[in-house]
C-alpha positions in Angstrom: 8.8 9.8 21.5 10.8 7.2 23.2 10.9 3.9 21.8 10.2 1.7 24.3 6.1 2.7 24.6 3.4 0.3 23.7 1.8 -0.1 20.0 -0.9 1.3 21.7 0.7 4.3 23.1 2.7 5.3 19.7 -0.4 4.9 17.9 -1.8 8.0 19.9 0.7 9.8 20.5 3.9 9.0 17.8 4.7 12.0 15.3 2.8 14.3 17.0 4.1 18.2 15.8 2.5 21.1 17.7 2.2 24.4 15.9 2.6 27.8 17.9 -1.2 27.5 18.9 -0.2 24.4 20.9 -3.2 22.3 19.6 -4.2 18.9 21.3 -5.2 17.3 18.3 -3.4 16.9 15.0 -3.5 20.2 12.6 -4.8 19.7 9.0 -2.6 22.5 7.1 -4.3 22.5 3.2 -2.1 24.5 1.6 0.2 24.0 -1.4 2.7 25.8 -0.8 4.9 27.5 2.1 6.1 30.8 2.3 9.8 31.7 3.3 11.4 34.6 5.3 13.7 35.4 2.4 15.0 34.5 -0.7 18.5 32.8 0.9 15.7 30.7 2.9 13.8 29.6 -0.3 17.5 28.4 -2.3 18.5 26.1 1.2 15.0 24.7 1.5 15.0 23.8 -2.1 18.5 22.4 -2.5 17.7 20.7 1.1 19.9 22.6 3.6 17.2 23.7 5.2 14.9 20.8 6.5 11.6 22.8 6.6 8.7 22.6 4.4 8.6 23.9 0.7 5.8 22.3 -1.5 2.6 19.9 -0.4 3.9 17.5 -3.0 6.3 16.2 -1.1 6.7 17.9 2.4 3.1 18.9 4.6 3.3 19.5 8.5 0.0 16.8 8.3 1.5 14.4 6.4 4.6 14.2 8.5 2.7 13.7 11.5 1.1 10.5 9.8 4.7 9.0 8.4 6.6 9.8 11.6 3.6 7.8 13.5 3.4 4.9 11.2 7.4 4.9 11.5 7.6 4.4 15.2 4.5 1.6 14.8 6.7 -0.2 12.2 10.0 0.1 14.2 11.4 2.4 10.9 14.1 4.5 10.6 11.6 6.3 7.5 8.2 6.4 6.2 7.3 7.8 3.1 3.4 8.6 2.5 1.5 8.0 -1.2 -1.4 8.3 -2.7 -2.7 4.6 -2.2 -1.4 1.5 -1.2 -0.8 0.9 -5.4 1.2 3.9 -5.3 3.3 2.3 -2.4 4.3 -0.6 -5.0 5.0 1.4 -7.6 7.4 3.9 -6.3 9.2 0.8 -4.5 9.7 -0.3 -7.9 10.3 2.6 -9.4 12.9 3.4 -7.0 14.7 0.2 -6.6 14.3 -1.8 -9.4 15.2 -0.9 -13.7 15.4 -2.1 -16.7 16.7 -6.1 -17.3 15.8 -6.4 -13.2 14.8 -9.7 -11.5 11.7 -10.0 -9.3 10.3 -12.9 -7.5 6.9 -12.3 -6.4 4.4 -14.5 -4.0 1.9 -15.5 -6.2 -0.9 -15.3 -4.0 -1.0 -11.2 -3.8 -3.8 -8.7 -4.5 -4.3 -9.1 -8.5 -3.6 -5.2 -8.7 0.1 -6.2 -7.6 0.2 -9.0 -10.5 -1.3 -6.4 -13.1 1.3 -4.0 -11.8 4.7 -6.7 -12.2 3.3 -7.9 -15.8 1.5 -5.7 -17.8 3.6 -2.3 -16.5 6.4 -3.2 -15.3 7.2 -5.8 -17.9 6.7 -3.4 -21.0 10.0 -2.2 -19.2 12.2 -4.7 -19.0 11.5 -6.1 -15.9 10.5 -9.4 -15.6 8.2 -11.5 -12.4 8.6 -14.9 -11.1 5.4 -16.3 -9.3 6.4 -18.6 -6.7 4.4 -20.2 -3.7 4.2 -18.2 -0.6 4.8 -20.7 1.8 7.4 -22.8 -0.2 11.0 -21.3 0.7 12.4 -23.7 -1.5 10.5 -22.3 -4.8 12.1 -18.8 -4.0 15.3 -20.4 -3.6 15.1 -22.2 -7.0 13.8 -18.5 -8.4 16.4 -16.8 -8.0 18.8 -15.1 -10.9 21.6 -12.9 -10.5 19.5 -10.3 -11.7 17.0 -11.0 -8.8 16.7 -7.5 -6.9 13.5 -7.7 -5.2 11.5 -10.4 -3.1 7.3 -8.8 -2.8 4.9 -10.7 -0.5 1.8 -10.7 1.0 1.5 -12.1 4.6 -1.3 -13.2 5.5 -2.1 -13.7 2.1 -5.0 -12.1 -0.2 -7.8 -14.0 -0.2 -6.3 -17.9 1.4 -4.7 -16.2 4.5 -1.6 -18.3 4.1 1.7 -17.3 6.3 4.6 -16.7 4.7 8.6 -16.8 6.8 9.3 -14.1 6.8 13.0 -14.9 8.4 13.6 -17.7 6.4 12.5 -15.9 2.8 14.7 -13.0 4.2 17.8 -15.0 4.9 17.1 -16.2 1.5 16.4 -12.4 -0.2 20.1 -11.4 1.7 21.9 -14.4 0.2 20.6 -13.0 -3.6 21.2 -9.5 -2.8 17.7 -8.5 -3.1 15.6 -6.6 -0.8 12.6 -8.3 0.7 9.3 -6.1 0.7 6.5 -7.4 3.1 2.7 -5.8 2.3 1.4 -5.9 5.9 -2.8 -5.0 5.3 -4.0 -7.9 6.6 -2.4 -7.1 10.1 -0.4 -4.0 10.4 2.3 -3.0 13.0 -0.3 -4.1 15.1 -0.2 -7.4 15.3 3.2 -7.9 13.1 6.4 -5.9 12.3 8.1 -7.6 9.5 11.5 -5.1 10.0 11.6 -7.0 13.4 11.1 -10.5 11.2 14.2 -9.6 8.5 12.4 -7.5 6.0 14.0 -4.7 4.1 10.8 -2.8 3.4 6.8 -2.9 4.4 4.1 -1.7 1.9 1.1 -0.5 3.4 -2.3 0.1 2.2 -3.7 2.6 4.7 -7.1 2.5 3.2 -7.3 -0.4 4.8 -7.0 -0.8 8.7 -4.6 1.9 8.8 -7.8 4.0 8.4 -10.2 1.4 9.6 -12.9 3.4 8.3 -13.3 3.2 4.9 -13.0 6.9 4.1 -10.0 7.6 2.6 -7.3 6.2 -0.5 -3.5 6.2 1.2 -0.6 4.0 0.7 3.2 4.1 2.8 6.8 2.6 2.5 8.5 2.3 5.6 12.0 1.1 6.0 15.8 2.3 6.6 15.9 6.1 5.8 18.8 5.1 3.0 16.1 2.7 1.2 12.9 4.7 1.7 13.3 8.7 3.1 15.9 10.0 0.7 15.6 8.0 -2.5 11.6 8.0 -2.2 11.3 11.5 -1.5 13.1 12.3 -4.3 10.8 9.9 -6.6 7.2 11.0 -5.1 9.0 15.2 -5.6 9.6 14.4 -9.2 6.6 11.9 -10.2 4.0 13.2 -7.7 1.7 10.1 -6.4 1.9 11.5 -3.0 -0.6 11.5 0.1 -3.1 14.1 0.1 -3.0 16.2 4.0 -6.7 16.0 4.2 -6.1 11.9 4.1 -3.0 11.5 5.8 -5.1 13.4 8.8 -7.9 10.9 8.6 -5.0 8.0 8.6 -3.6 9.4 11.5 -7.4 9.5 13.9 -8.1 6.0 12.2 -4.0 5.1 14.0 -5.7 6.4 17.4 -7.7 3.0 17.5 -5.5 0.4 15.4 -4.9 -1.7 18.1 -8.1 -1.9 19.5 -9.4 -2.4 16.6 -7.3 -5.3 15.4 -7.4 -7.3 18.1 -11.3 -6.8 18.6 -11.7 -7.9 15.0 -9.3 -10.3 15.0 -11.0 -12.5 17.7 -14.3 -11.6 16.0 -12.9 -13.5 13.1 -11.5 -16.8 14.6 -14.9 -16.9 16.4 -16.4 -16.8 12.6 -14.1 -18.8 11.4 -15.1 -21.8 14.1 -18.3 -22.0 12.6 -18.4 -21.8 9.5 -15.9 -24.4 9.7 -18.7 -26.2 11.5 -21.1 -25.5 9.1 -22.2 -28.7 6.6 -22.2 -26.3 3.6 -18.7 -25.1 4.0 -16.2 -27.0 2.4 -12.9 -25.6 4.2 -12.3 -22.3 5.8 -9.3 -20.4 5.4 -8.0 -18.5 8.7 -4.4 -18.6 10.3 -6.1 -18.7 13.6 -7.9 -22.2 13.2 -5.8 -25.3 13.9 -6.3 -27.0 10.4 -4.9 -23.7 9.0 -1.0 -25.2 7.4 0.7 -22.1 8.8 -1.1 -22.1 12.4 2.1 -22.6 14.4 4.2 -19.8 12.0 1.1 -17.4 12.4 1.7 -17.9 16.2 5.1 -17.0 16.0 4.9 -14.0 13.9 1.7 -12.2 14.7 0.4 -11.1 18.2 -3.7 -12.3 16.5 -4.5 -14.1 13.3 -5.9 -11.2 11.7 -9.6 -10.2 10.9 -9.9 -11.5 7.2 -10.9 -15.4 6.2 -12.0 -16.7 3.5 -14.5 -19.8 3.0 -15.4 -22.3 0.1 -19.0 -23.1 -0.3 -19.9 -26.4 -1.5 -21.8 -26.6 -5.0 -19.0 -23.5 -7.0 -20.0 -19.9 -8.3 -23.4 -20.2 -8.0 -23.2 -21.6 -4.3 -21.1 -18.4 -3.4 -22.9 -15.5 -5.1 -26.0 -17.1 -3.3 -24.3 -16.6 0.1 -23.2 -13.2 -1.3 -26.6 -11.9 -2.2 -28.7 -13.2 0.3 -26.6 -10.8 3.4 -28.5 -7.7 4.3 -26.1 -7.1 6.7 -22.6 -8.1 5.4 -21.6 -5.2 2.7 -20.6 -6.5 -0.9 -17.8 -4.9 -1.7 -14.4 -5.8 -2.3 -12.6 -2.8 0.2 -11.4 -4.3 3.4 -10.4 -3.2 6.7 -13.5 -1.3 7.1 -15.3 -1.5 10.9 -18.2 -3.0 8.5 -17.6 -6.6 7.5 -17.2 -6.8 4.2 -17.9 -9.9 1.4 -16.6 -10.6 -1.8 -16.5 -13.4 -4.5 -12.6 -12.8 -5.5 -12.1 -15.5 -8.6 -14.4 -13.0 -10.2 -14.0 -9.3 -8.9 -10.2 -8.6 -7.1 -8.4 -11.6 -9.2 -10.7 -11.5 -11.9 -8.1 -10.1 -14.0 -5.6 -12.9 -13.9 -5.9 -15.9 -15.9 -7.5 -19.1 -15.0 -4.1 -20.5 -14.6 -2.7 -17.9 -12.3 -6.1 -18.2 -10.0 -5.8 -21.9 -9.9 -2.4 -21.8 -9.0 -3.1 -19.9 -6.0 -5.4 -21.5 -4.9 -8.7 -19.2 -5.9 -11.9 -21.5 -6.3 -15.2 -20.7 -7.8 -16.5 -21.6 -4.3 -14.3 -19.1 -2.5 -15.6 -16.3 -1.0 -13.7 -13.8 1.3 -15.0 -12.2 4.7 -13.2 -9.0 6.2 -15.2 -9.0 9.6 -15.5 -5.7 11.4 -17.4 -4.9 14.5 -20.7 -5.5 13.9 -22.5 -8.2 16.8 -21.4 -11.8 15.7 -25.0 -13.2 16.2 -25.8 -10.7 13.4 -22.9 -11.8 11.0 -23.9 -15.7 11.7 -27.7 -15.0 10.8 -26.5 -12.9 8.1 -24.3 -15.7 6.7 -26.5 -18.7 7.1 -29.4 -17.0 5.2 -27.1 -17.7 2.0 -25.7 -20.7 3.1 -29.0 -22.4 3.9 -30.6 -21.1 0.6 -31.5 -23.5 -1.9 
């Protein structure tokens, strides 16, 4: 498909493979395995002189579909599918980072991420540095000469902040080390971080890849010398790779990624005005508000603000579980990018595994609690929220 179409058009159509039945929508092909015309077929396929498929592990007509689509979305030369956005980290790692390696790491990412740099990746040798998203200068100061890999979240899990991506990439070419991007909070949507300078995007797609909140998926997309050779030959050998069945739900939930992002996105800054109205909200947290820090840099790098804020309720913990349990509406749970809005209390569930120290330096209050809105009527989601934010 030619480059030049619309988000919206290569989220419909990009990657699209037809069998010989000439099917309109994407074919789901379960199988394990593939069966050759002879044996000289089987030795090319296997030593890759042959480019067709051989084994479900790491080549599927389905899941080719879904990486070739979320490619052309991402403006990649490659795309590499896995089993969940965790996986996505881990085979970056794996891949481009060993033993006695460097990393400086935002330190406001998903707590998985931090659990993943210290407690795994450290029994090997590799050590994190926690810096500031939004303070250039700290990654400067961070760097070693063993520094191989910049990681960041942007937006930012659960505070929303923005971080430069061209400046922090400027910044990761000067050390020699690659700059990876998780875009969940907005996908190719609403920002392409290869277009900003970045080396490599992570993806969860069980977030608003899918949009539904029905499958586990995960992608790495970047130059095909970085991600399609090297990562192939990982996810062959190790095995976290994206199931067909899921990569087929991934690629119907693409169909409607625009729509939805910029449906829920505008959903959210409406949200976000009020509570930020609201006398028992504190501060709210969303790039699209004007007191937001990184308003003006959200604006230049993303097409929305995203759908996710965050709020802090005045009066701590107990204040923001009693917001929290009084929605009948609002889902507790801590999955996002779901078409149902979605609350959590994260100083106690997603970065409840960090320490004290860690939260506070990111910024994660006992008052905070984080909204993924969906699609659900906003007079709905207010009277939902004010039921717990009027309680006593």
């Amino acid at each position: 498909m030619a480059k030049d179409y619309a988000i919206a058009t290569q989220g419909v159509r990009a990657g699209t493979a037809r069998s010989e039945f000439q099917e309109h929508s994407e074919a789901l092909f379960l199988t394990s395995s593939f069966v050759f015309k002879n044996a000289r077929q089987a030795a090319a396929r296997f030593t890759g002189e042959d480019a067709g498929m051989v084994y479900t592990r790491y080549t599927n007509p389905t899941v080719s579909m879904f990486q070739d689509r979320l490619a052309a979305l991402e403006g990649a030369e490659s795309c590499v599918a896995t089993a969940s956005g965790m996986a996505a980290i881990l085979a970056t790692a794996m891949v481009h980072l060993r033993s006695g390696d460097h990393v400086v790491c935002s330190n406001a990412v998903f707590g998985a991420t931090m659990q993943l740099f210290n407690a795994i990746l450290g029994r090997f040798g590799i050590e994190t540095t926690y810096v500031s998203p939004t303070k250039v200068e700290e990654w400067e100061r961070a760097v070693r000469p063993n520094t191989k890999l910049f990681f960041l979240e942007t937006p930012s899990n659960p505070l929303t902040e923005v971080s430069d991506i061209p400046a922090l990439a400027l910044v990761a070419k000067k050390a020699g080390a690659l700059l990876a991007v998780d875009n969940v909070f907005c996908t190719p949507a609403l920002q392409r971080p290869l277009e900003l300078g970045a080396d490599l995007v992570i993806h969860s797609a069980t977030k608003y890849l899918d949009g539904q909140g029905r499958v586990i998926a995960g992608a790495v997309a970047g130059p095909k010398a970085l991600v399609g050779d090297p990562m192939t030959t990982f996810l062959r050998t190790a095995g976290p790779t994206l199931s067909p069945f899921n990569a087929w739900v991934v690629l119907k939930g693409l169909e409607t990624l625009e729509l939805r992002m910029l449906a829920q996105s505008s959903a959210a800054l409406e949200l976000a005005a009020w509570l930020e109205r609201h006398p028992k909200v504190a501060r709210v947290h969303h790039p699209g508000l004007a007191s937001h820090p990184q308003h003006e840099l959200a604006k230049r790098q993303q097409r929305a603000a995203g759908p996710v804020l965050s709020f802090e309720v005045k009066g701590g913990r107990a204040a923001a579980w009693r917001v929290i349990d009084a929605t009948r509406l609002i889902s507790v749970t801590a999955n996002l990018g779901d078409v149902k809005s979605t609350i959590i209390h994260p100083a106690s569930t997603t970065h409840g595994r960090i320490s004290p120290e860690a939260r506070a330096a990111a910024g994660i209050g006992e008052g905070l609690v984080r909204l993924a809105v969906g699609l659900e009527s906003l007079e709905d989601l207010k009277a939902d929220l004010e039921r717990g934010l009027e309680a006593e």
